[in-house]
matplotlib code that plots the C-alpha trace (Angstrom):
import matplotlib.pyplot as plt

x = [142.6, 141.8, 139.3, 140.6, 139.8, 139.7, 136.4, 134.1, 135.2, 134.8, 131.3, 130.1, 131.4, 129.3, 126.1, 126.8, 127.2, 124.1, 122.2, 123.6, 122.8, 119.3, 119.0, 120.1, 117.1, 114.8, 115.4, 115.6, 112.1, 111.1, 110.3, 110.8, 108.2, 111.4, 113.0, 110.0, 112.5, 114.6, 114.7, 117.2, 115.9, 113.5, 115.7, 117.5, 120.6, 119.8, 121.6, 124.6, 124.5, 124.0, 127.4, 129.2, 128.3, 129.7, 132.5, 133.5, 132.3, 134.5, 137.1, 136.4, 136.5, 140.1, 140.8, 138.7, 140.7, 144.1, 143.6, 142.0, 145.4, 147.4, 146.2, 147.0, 150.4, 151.1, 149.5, 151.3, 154.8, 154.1, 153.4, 156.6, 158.3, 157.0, 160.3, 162.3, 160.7, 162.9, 166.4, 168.7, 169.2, 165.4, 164.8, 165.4, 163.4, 160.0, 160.7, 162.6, 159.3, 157.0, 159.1, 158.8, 155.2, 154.6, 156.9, 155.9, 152.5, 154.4, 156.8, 156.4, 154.4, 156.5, 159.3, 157.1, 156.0, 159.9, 160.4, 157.4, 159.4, 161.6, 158.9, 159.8, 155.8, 155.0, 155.6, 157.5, 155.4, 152.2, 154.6, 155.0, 151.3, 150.6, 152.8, 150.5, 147.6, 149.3, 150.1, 146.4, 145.5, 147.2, 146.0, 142.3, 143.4, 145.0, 142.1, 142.6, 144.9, 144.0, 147.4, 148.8, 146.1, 148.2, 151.0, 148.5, 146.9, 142.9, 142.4, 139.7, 138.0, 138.2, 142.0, 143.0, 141.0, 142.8, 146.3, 146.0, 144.3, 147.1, 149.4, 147.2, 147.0, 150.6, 150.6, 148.3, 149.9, 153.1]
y = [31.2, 31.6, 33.8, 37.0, 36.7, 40.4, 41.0, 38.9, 41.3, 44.3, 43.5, 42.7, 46.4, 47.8, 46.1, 47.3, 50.7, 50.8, 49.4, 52.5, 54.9, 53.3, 54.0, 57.3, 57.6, 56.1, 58.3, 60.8, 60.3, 59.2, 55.8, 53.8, 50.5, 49.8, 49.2, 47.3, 45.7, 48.8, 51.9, 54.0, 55.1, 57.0, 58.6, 61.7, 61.2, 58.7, 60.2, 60.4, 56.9, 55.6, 58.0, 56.6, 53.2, 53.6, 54.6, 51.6, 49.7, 51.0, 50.4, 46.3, 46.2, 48.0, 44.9, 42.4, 43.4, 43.6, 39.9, 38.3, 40.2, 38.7, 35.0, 35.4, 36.4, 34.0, 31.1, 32.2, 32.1, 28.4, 27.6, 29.1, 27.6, 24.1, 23.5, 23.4, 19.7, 18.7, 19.7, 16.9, 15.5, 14.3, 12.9, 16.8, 18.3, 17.3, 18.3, 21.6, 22.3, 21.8, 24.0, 26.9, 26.7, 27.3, 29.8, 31.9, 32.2, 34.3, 36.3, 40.4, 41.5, 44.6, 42.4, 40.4, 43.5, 44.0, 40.9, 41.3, 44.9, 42.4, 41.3, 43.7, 44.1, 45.6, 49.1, 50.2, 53.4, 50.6, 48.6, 52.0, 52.3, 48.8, 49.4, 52.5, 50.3, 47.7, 50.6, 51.4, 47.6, 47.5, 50.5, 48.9, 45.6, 46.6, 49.1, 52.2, 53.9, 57.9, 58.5, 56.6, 57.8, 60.9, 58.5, 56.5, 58.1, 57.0, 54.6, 54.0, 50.5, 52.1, 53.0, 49.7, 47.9, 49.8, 49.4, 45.9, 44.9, 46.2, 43.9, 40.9, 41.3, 40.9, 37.6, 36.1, 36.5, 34.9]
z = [-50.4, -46.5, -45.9, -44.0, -40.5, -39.5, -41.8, -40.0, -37.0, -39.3, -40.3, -37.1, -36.0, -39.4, -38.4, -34.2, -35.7, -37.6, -34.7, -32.7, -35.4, -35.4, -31.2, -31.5, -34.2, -32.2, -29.2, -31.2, -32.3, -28.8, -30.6, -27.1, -28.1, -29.5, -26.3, -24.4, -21.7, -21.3, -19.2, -20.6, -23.1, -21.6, -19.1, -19.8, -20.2, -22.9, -25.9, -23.5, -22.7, -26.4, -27.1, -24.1, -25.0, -28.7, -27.3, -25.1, -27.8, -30.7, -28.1, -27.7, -31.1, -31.5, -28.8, -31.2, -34.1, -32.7, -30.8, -34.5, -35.9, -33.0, -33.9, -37.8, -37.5, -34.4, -36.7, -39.7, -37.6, -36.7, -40.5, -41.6, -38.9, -40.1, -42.0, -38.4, -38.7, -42.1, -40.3, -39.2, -36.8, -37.7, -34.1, -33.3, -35.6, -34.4, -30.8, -31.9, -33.8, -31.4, -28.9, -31.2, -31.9, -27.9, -27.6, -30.8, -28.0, -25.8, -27.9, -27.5, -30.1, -30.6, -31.4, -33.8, -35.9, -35.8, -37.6, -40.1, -41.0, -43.0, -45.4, -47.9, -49.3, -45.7, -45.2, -42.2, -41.6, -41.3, -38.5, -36.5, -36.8, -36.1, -32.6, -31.7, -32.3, -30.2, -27.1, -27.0, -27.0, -24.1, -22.7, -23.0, -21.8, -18.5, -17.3, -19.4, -16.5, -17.0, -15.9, -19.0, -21.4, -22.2, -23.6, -26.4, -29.3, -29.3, -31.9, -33.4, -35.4, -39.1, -38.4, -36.9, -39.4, -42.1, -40.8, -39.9, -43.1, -45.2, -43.0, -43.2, -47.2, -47.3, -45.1, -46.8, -49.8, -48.5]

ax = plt.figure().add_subplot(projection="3d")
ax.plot(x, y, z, "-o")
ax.set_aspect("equal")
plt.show()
C-alpha cells in the first residue's frame, strides 16, 4: 500500500510544535545560549513573537496539508481515468487520455470534492468541511485579505489533518 502522503506533513508539524514549545521554555527560563545567532529572544516582546510566529506557521501548514491533499486526489483522478485509454476508437483513446490528465490540473477544487461526495464511504458532512478548509486555503494563499477574514472559519493543522485524513483513507482504499 502507498504510504499516505499527508503524514510526512503531519509529523513535520509535531516535531515544529515541539520546537516551539521548547522556545517558549527556553525564554521562559531565560535560557538564551540556546539562541547564540539570534536577537529575539532577548527582546521583550519575545514570547509575543514565538506566539505570532506559531501562528503563521500553523497557517502554512493548513496550506501544506491542503496542497499534499490537492496532489492525492488530482493524481488519483488521472489513475482512474487511465481506462479512457482502452475505449475505441484506440487511436483516440491515448490522446483523449492525455487531454484529461492536463485538464484534471486545473479543475475547481470545489467541484472535485463535489464529485468525491459520490464515493459512498466518504461522508458528505467531511466534503462541507473539506470546502471550509479549502475557503481558508485560499484565504492564506491570496494574502489573508482582513476584509474577507470575517467570511472563513480559522482552521487550524489538527482539524485539517483530521478532515482530510478521513478523505484520503477512503481513496486509498479505492
Amino acid at each position: 500500500m502507498t504510504p499516505n502522503p499527508l503524514d510526512s506533513v503531519w509529523q513535520t508539524y509535531q516535531i515544529s510544535t515541539d520546537c516551539f514549545k521548547s522556545a517558549q521554555e527556553a525564554i521562559k527560563q531565560r535560557q538564551f545560549k540556546l539562541f547564540d545567532s539570534a536577537t529575539w529572544p532577548t527582546q521583550p516582546e519575545a514570547p509575543q513573537l514565538v506566539v505570532t510566529a506559531l501562528t503563521e506557521v500553523n497557517d502554512l501548514f493548513v496550506f501544506s496539508l491542503w496542497a499534499t491533499f490537492e496532489r492525492l486526489v488530482i493524481t488519483y483522478l488521472q489513475n482512474k481515468g487511465a481506462t479512457l485509454q482502452t475505449i475505441a476508437p484506440l487511436d483516440l483513446a491515448s490522446p483523449l487520455y492525455e487531454q484529461f490528465c492536463k485538464e484534471v490540473e486545473y479543475w475547481n477544487q470545489k467541484e472535485v470534492l463535489d464529485l468525491l461526495k459520490h464515493l459512498a464511504a466518504i461522508d458528505k458532512h467531511t466534503i462541507g468541511q473539506a470546502k471550509q478548509i479549502l475557503d481558508y486555503r485560499n484565504w492564506i494563499a491570496h494574502g489573508k485579505d482582513v476584509h474577507k477574514k470575517s467570511a472563513v472559519k480559522t482552521m487550524t493543522p489538527v482539524y485539517t489533518y483530521q478532515v482530510l485524513n478521513d478523505i484520503v483513507m477512503v481513496l486509498m482504499l479505492n
